[in-house]
C-alpha positions in Angstrom: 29.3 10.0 -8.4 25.2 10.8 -8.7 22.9 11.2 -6.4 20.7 8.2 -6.0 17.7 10.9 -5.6 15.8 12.8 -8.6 17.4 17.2 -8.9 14.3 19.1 -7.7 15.3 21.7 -9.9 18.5 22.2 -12.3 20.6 24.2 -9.4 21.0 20.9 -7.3 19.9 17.6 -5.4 16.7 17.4 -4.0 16.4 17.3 0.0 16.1 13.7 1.0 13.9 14.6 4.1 11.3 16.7 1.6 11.3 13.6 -0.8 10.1 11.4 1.8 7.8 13.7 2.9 6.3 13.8 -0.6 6.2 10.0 -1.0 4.6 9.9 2.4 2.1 12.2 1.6 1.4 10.4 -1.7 0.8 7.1 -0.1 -1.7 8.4 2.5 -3.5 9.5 -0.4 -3.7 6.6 -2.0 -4.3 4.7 1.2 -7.8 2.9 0.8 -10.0 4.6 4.0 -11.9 2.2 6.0 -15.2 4.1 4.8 -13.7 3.3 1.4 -12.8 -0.4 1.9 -15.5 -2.3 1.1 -16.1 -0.4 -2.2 -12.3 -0.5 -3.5 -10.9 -3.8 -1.5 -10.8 -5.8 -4.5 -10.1 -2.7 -7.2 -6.7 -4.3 -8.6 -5.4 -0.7 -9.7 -6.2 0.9 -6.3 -4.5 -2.0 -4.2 -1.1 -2.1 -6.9 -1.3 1.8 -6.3 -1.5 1.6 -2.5 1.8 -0.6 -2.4 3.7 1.0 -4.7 3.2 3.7 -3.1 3.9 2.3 0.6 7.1 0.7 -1.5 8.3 3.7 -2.4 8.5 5.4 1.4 10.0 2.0 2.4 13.0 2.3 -0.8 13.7 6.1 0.2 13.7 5.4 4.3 16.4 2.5 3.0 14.5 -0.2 3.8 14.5 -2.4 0.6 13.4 -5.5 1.8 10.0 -3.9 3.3 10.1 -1.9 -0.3 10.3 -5.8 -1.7 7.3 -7.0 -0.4 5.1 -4.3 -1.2 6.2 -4.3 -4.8 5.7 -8.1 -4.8 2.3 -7.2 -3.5 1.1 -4.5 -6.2 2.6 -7.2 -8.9 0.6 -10.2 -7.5 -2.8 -7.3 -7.5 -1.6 -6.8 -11.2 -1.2 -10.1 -12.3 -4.1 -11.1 -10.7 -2.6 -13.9 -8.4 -4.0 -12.0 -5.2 -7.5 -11.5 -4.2 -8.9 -9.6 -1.4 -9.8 -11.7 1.5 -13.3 -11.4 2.9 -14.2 -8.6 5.2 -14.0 -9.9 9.0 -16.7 -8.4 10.1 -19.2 -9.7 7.9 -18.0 -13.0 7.6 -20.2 -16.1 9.0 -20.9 -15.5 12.9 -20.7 -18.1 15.8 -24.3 -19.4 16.4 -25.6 -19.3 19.9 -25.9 -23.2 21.0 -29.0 -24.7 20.8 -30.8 -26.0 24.3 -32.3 -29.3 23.3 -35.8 -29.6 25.6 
């Protein structure tokens, strides 16, 4: 039976715990920063990139479902059938009420 996890090298398995550690450490990369947000919220590649990437730490941690929906996520980025949603803090603000004199 094979390992479900890539050989690091030819002399044997990789260790699982490392492997996660790498995918973690490649999906904080690709993580869009809030100083970065605005700029990159609706760049298609970097949101399918950030999934993946959180989908892949989700497969290895066994957790396919959670894997699932990020992939489902970086597909709909891809296909275009997602769109970021307007920033929060810039959207339209409450108006003070008027006094009528």
């Amino acid at each position: 039976m094979t390992s479900p996890l890539p050989s690091s090298s030819p002399s044997g398995p990789a260790d699982h715990s490392t492997v996660i550690d790498l995918a973690t450490q490649i999906s904080s990369k690709l993580m869009i920063q809030s100083q970065d947000w605005h700029r990159l919220k609706s760049n298609r590649k970097a949101r399918a990139l950030e999934h993946c990437a959180a989908a892949l730490v989700f497969l290895l941690k066994d957790q396919p479902q959670e894997a699932l929906l990020r992939l489902q996520q970086a597909v709909g980025w891809l296909d275009r059938s997602l769109s970021a949603p307007p920033c929060p803090t810039h959207g339209a603000k409450p108006q003070a009420p008027r006094i009528n004199k």
